[in-house]
C-alpha positions, -999 to +999 in steps of 0.1 A: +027-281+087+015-281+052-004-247+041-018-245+007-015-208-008-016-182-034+014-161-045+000-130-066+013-096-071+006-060-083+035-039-101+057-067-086+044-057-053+043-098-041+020-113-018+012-147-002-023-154+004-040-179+030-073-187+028-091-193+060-124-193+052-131-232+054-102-245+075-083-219+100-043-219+099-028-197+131+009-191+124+031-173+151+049-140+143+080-161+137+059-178+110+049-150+095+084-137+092+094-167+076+070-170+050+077-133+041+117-141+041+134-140+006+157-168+013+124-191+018+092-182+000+092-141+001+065-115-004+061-082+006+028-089+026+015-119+037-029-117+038-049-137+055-085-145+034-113-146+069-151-156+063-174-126+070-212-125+066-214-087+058-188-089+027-175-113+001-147-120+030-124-101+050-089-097+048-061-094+076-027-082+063+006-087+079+039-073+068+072-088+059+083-082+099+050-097+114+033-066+123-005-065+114-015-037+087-045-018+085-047-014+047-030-033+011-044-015-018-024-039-040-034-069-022-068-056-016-071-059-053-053-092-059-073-112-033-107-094-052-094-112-081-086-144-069-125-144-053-140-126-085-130-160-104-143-181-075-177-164-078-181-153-114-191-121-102-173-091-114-179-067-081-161-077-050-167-067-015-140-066+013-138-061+052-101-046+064-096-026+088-096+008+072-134-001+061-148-019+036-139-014+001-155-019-032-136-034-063-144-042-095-125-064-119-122-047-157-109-062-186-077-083-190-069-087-149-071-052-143-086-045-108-101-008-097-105-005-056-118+024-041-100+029-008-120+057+008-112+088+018-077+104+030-076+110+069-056+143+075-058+155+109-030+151+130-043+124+156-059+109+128-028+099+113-013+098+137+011+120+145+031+125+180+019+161+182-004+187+171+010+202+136+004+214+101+000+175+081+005+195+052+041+208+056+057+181+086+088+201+083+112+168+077+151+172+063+158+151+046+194+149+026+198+141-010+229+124-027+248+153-029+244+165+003+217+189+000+188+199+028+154+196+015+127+204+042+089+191+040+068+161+040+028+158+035+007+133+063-019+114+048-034+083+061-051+061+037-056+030+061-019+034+070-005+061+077+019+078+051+046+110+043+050+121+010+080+144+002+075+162-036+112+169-051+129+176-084+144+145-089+136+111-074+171+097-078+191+127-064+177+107-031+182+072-015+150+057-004+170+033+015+188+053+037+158+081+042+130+053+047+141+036+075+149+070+090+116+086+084+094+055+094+109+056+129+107+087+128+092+102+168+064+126+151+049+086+140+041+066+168+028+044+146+059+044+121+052+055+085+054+047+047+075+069+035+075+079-003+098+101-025+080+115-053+085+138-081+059+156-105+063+150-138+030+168-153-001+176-137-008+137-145+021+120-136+042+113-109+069+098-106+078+074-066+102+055-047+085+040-020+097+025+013+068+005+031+068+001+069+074-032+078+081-042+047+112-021+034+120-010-003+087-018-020+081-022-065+047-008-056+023+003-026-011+006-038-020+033-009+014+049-013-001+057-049-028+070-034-015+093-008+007+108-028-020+116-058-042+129-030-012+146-011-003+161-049-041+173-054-039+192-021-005+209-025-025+220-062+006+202-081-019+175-100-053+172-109-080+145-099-067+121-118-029+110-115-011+083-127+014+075-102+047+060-121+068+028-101+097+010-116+076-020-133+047+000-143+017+026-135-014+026-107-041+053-122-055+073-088-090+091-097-102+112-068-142+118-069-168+145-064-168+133-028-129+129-020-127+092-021-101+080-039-100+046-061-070+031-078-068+013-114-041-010-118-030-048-131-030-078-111-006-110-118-020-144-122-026-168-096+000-190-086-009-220-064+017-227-034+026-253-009+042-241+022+063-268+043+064-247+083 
């Protein structure tokens, strides 16, 4: 099977991208995974591009282990992109589903999404049980040993634990993700991210995606943890949330939605062999 594509990314956060709007390609799970593998084409996320009547077109995400997604803020705003040069039109409507959501495309490829507002109740999330989604109550274990207990619930379309520490690399994402995202208080697994204020405007994250593993950026990662700073009173409305190749800006507005600034690559045309 031959399968024309699009490889984009956002911070380096990588995605393939079929479009299915004219001709429909059905791939099995084992597909999926293979198109996502490193060793063959490799992405983080691999979205699917659907024809919808009520929106510019609809997106289905999958992650790097074949498991559907409810929300990509990144690829959210990559695929708004790639259809914003399609169209010539500079605001972009998308189905997912968390919602629809509203992007516009600024100057020099850089792409604002607003991804609605943060769920926080506990079956909202969802969590296992009835608790306080502020304060989970996690340990988690740094490098040297020491306990730190916590961990904010948010779900932004997925849903997400952010743990606020002194020092990002005191701690190993790779070891405490995988822990945390199987976690029994998610039934749904979780994103987990490590983050660490730097001012009331910057924070500074290591993120580990579900499904996906050690991510270079999660666009709804950035947003839980600027809304998950906001309500612990450690930032302000707006927060730029810092990853290793660069910076999302998070705004949060009069009515608690939350939109996200950020870069998008170019678009690089594919052929996949299946």
């Amino acid at each position: 099977m031959d399968i024309k594509a699009f490889k984009m990314d956002g911070l380096g956060n990588d995605f393939v991208i079929i479009d299915n709007r004219e001709k429909i390609i059905n791939l099995t799970k084992d597909q999926m995974v293979k198109i996502c593998d490193r060793n063959f084409i490799g992405c983080d996320q691999l979205i699917f591009i659907e024809p919808d009547s009520s929106a510019d077109a609809s997106l289905r995400f999958f992650n790097s282990d074949g498991g559907e997604s409810g929300a990509c803020g990144n690829g959210t705003r990559c695929v708004a992109n790639l259809i914003s040069n399609e169209k010539n039109n500079k605001l972009i409507i998308l189905n997912t589903l968390s919602g629809k959501l509203k992007s516009e495309i600024l100057e020099k490829k850089i792409v604002t999404t607003e991804i609605g507002k943060a769920k926080l109740k506990w079956n909202e999330i969802p969590l296992s049980k009835e608790i306080d989604t502020k304060n989970l109550n996690i340990k988690i274990i740094d490098k040297n040993n020491n306990e730190y207990s916590g961990g904010t619930a948010i779900n932004v379309g997925n849903p997400h634990i952010v743990f606020f520490v002194k020092t990002i690399e005191d701690f190993d994402i790779e070891k405490i993700g995988p822990e945390i995202e199987n976690h029994k208080i998610f039934p749904e697994k979780c994103n987990v991210t490590i983050a660490q204020i730097v001012n009331k405007n910057l924070i500074k994250v290591k993120v580990w995606e579900r499904g996906a593993g050690l991510t270079k950026a999660c666009g709804t990662a950035a947003c839980a943890t600027a809304y998950a700073g906001k309500l612990n009173n450690l930032t302000e409305n707006k927060t730029d949330i810092e990853f290793a190749s660069g910076k999302l800006s998070i705004s949060i507005d009069e009515n608690n939605s939350i939109h996200m600034k950020g870069p998008v690559s170019d678009i690089k045309e594919i052929q996949i062999k299946l």
